[in-house]
C-alpha positions in Angstrom: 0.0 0.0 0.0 1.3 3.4 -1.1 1.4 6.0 1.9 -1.0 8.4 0.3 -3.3 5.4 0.2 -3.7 5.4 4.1 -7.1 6.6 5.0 -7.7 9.6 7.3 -9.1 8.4 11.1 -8.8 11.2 13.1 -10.9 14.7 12.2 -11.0 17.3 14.4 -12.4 21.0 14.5 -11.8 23.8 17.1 -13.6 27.7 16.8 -11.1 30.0 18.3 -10.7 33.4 19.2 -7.8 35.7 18.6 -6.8 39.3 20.2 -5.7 41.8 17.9 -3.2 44.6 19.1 -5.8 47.4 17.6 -8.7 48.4 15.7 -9.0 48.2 11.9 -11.3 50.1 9.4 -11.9 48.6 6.1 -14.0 49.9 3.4 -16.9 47.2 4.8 -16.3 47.2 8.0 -13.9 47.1 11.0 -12.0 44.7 13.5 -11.0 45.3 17.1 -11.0 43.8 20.3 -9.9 39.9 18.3 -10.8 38.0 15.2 -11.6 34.2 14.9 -11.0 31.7 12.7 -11.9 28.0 12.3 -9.3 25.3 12.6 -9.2 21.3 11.2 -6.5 18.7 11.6 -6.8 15.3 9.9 -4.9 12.5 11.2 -3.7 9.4 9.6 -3.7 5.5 10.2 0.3 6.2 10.9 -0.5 9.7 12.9 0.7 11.6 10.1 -1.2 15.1 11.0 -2.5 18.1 8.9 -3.5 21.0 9.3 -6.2 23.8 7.5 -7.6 26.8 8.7 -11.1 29.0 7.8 -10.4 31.9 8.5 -14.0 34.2 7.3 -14.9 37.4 8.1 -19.1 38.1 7.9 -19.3 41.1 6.1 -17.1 39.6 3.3 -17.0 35.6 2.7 -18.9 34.3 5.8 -18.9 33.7 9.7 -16.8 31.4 11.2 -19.7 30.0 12.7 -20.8 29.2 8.9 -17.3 27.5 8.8 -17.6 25.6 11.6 -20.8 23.9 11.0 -19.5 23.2 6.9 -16.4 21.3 8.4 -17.8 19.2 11.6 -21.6 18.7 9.7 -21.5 18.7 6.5 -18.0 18.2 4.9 -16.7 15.7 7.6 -18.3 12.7 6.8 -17.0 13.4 3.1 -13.4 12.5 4.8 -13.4 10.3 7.5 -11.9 7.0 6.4 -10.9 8.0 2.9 -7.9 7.8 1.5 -5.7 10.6 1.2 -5.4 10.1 -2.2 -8.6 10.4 -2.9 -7.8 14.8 -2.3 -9.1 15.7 -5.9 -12.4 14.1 -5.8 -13.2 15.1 -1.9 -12.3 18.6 -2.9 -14.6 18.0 -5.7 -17.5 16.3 -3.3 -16.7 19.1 -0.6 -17.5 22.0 -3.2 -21.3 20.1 -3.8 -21.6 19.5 -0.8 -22.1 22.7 1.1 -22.5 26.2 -0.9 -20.5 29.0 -0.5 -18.4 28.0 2.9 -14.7 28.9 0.8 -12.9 29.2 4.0 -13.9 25.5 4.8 -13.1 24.0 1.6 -9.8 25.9 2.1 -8.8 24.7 5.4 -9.5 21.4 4.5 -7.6 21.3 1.3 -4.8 22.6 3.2 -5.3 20.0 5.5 -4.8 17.4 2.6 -1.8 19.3 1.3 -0.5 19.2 4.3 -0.6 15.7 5.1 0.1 14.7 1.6 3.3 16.9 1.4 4.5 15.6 5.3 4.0 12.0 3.8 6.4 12.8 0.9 8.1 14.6 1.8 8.1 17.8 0.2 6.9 21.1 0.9 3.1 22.4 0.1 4.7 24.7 -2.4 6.4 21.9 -4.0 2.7 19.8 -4.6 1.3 22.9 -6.8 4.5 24.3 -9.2 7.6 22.6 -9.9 9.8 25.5 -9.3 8.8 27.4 -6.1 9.9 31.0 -5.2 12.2 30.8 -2.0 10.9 34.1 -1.2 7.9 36.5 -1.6 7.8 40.4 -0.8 5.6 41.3 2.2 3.0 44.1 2.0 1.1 45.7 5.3 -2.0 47.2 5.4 -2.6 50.7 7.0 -5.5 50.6 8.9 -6.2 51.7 11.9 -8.3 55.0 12.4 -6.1 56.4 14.8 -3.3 57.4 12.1 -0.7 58.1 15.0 -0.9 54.6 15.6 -0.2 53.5 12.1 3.1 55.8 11.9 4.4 54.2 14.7 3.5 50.8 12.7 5.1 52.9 9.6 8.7 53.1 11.3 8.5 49.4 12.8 7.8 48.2 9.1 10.7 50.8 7.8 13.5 49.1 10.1 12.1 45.8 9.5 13.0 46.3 6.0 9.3 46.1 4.6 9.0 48.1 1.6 5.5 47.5 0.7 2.7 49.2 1.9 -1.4 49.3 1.5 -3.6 51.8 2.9 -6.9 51.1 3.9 -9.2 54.0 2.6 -12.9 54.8 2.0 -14.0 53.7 5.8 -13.7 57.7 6.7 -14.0 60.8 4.7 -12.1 61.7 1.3 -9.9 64.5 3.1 -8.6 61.8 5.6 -7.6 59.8 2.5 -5.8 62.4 0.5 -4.0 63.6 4.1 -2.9 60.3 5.2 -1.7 59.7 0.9 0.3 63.1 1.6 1.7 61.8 4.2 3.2 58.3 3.2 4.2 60.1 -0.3 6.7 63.3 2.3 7.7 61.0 4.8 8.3 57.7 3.7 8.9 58.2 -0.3 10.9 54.8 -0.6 7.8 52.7 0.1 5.6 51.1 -2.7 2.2 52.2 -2.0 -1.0 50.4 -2.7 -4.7 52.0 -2.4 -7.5 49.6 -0.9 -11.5 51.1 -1.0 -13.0 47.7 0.3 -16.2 48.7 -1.5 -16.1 51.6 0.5 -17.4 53.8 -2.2 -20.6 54.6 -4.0 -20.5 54.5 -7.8 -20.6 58.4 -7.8 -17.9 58.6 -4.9 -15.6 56.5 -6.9 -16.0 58.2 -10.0 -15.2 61.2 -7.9 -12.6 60.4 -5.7 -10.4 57.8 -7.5 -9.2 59.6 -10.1 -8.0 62.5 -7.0 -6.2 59.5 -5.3 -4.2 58.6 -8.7 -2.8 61.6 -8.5 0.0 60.1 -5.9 0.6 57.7 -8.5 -0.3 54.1 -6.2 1.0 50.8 -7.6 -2.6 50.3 -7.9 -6.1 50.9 -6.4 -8.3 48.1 -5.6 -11.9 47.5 -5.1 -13.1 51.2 -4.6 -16.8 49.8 -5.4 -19.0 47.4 -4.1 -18.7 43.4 -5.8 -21.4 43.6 -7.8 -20.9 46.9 -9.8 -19.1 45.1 -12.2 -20.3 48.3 -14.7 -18.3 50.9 -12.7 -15.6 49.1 -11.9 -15.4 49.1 -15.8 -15.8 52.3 -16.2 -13.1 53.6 -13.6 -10.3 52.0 -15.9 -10.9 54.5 -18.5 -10.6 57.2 -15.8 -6.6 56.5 -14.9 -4.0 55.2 -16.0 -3.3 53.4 -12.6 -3.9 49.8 -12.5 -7.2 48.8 -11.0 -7.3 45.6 -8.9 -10.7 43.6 -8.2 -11.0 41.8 -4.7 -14.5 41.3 -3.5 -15.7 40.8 -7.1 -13.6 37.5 -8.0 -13.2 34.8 -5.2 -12.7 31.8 -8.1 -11.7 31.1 -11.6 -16.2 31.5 -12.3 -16.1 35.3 -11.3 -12.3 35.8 -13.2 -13.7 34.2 -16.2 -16.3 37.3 -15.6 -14.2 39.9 -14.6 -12.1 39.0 -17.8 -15.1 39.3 -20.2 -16.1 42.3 -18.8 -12.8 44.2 -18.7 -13.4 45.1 -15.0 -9.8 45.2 -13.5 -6.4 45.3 -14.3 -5.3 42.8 -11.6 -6.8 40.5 -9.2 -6.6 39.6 -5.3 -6.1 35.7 -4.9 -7.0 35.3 -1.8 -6.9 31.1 -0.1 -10.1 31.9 1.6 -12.0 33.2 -1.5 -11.0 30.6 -4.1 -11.8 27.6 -1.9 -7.9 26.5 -1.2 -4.6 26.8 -3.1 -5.5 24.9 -6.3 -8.4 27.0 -7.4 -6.0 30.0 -6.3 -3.5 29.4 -8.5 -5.9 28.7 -11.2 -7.8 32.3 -11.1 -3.9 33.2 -11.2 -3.4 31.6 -14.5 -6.3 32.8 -16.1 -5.8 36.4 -15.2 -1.7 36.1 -16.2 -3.3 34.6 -19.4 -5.4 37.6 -20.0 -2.9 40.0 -19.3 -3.8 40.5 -16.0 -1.4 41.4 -12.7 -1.8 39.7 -9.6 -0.7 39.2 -5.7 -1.8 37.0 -3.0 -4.2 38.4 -0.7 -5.3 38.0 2.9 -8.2 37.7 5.6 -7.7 37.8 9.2 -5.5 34.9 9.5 -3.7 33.5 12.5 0.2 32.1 10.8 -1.4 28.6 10.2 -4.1 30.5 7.5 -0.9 32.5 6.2 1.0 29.1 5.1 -1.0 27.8 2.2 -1.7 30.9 1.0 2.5 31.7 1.2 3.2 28.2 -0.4 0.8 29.0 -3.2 2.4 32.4 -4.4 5.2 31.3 -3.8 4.6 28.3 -6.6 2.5 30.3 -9.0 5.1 32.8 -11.1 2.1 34.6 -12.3 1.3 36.2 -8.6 3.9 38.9 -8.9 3.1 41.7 -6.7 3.9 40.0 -3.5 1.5 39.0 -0.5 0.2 40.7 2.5 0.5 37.5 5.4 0.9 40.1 8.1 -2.1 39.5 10.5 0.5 36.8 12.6 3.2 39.0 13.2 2.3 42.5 13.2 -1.4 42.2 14.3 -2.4 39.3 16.6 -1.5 39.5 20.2 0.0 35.7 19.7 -0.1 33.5 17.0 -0.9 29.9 16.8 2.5 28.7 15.1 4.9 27.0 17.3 7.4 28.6 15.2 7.3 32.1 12.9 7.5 32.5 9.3 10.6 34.2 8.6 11.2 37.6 7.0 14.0 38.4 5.7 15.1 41.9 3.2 11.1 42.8 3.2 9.8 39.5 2.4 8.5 36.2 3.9 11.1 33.0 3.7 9.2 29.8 2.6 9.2 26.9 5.1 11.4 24.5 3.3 10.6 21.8 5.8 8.0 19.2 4.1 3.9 19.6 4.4 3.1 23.5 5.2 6.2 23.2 7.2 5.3 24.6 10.7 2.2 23.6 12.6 0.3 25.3 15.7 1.2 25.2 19.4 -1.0 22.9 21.0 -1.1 24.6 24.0 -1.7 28.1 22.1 -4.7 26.5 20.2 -6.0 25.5 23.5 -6.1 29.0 25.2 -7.5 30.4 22.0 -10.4 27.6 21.7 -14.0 28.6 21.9 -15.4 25.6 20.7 -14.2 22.2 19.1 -15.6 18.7 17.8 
């Protein structure tokens, strides 16, 4: 019997909550006090473990209580005592199985990556491209209401040696936007700034107010309007000659076979949690490299264990070429859940070269942070 014929006995689900060193404002909404995410670990016959996580926000892909319930109800008897190399078809059995739920097709794939890449050997990274990036630039949002605060962040990132930034706009007023802009552009001119609305804006607000904020010349400006305004998002590429990035409006390769048709964006955020795990990640990569089209691998409100597919999948996919933003773990959560850190070294993150996602959560870290588990 081949290892990645041994069948998967041990299925496991915890709901934790994590503190969060501030508040954050998003064009949608905002985060303080902590953020939670959903966590699975598959076990097999030899003990091999795994490990995924769901990490959802509400007002954007789900709840985590929507998570929870899709892994221990409805996906988990798709898994226990299957083989594990039986992946393709249960990711294909876990996408009919429960609609929407990305973030818990995504932790379990993981999961399966995971084991299958600790059973061979090999890193995650290794499983999805032949010839993996060792490295990927790190971008931070700028967030926080309280722009004081996010100076002080500002200098931390600067001596880290983190050249990429993204500021979080639209959740405020236009003159906050512009100042803040003004700001980044007279006192930290080396950085690479990105723009990020959130769908903060009204159709008439964007057609407004974007073409003011290309005026400081950002790497690009993404999502000012809501998902479904597919028309205006169209219509703001004609307006400046910044790239345009789409977020809410493509979460798999069914909405960037739209946003291609329809000439909506210049780029696209592939997110983990949106696309339903790495593979279907990569793939809306492909297809908008194929149409021209930038990208860079997005986050949600991870914990490190959320960060690692999504780090292992850039890092294979050549066409994600903008870098990543994995930040939550090390510059906003009060702890993480790693028993070790994702490196970062001259601005960007290191790739676990160790086999499977290549670190795993502190037990006794996932047990302080536990609300509920099955």
């Amino acid at each position: 019997m081949s290892d990645l014929d041994q069948v998967i006995t041990g299925y496991r689900v915890w709901h934790c909550r994590l503190p969060v060193r501030s508040k954050r404002s998003h064009g949608i909404g905002t985060v303080s006090d902590a953020c939670e995410v959903v966590l699975l670990r598959l076990t097999l016959e030899d003990g091999t473990e795994g490990w995924g996580e769901a990490a959802a926000w509400s007002v954007f892909t789900g709840s985590p209580e929507a998570s929870f319930a899709a892994l221990d109800r409805y996906i988990r008897p798709l898994v226990e005592g299957r083989k594990l190399s039986d992946r393709p078809a249960l990711m294909a059995q876990a996408r009919r199985a429960v609609a929407h739920c990305t973030e818990a097709k995504a932790a379990l794939e993981s999961a399966l990556l995971d084991l299958e890449g600790r059973v061979r050997g090999l890193p995650v990274a290794r499983l999805l491209g032949p010839d993996p990036k060792s490295s990927v630039p790190l971008s931070v949002s700028i967030a926080d209401p309280d722009f004081d605060q996010d100076i002080r962040l500002l200098e931390r990132l600067t001596a880290d040696g983190v050249g990429i930034v993204k500021l979080k706009t639209g959740f405020r007023d236009h003159a906050f936007d512009l100042r803040r802009l003004e700001h980044l552009r007279t006192h930290f001119p080396a950085l690479d700034v990105r723009v990020d609305y959130n769908q903060g804006l009204t159709a008439d607000e964007a057609l407004a107010q974007v073409p003011e904020v290309a005026r400081f010349a950002p790497t690009f400006i993404e999502q000012p309007v809501a998902f479904h305004d597919y028309d205006t998002m169209a219509r703001l590429r004609g307006l400046t000659d910044i790239p345009l990035l789409a977020d809410e409006s493509v979460f798999g390769p069914e909405d960037m076979a739209r946003a291609i048709r329809e000439g909506i964006c210049d780029g696209v955020s592939v997110k983990v949690m949106k696309s339903g795990g790495p593979v279907r990640g990569a793939e809306v990569a492909r297809m908008a490299a194929e149409a021209g089209l930038s990208a860079y691998g997005g986050d949600m409100f991870e914990s490190g264990l959320g960060h690692l597919p999504g780090l292992h999948m850039v890092a294979a996919c050549p066409e994600i070429t903008l870098g990543c933003e994995f930040y939550q773990a090390r510059y906003y959560l009060v702890e993480d859940l790693l028993d070790g850190e994702i490196e970062l070294k001259d601005g960007a993150l290191v790739l676990p070269t160790g086999p499977g996602l290549g670190l795993c959560p502190d037990p006794d870290r996932v047990a302080a942070a536990e609300w509920t588990k099955r």
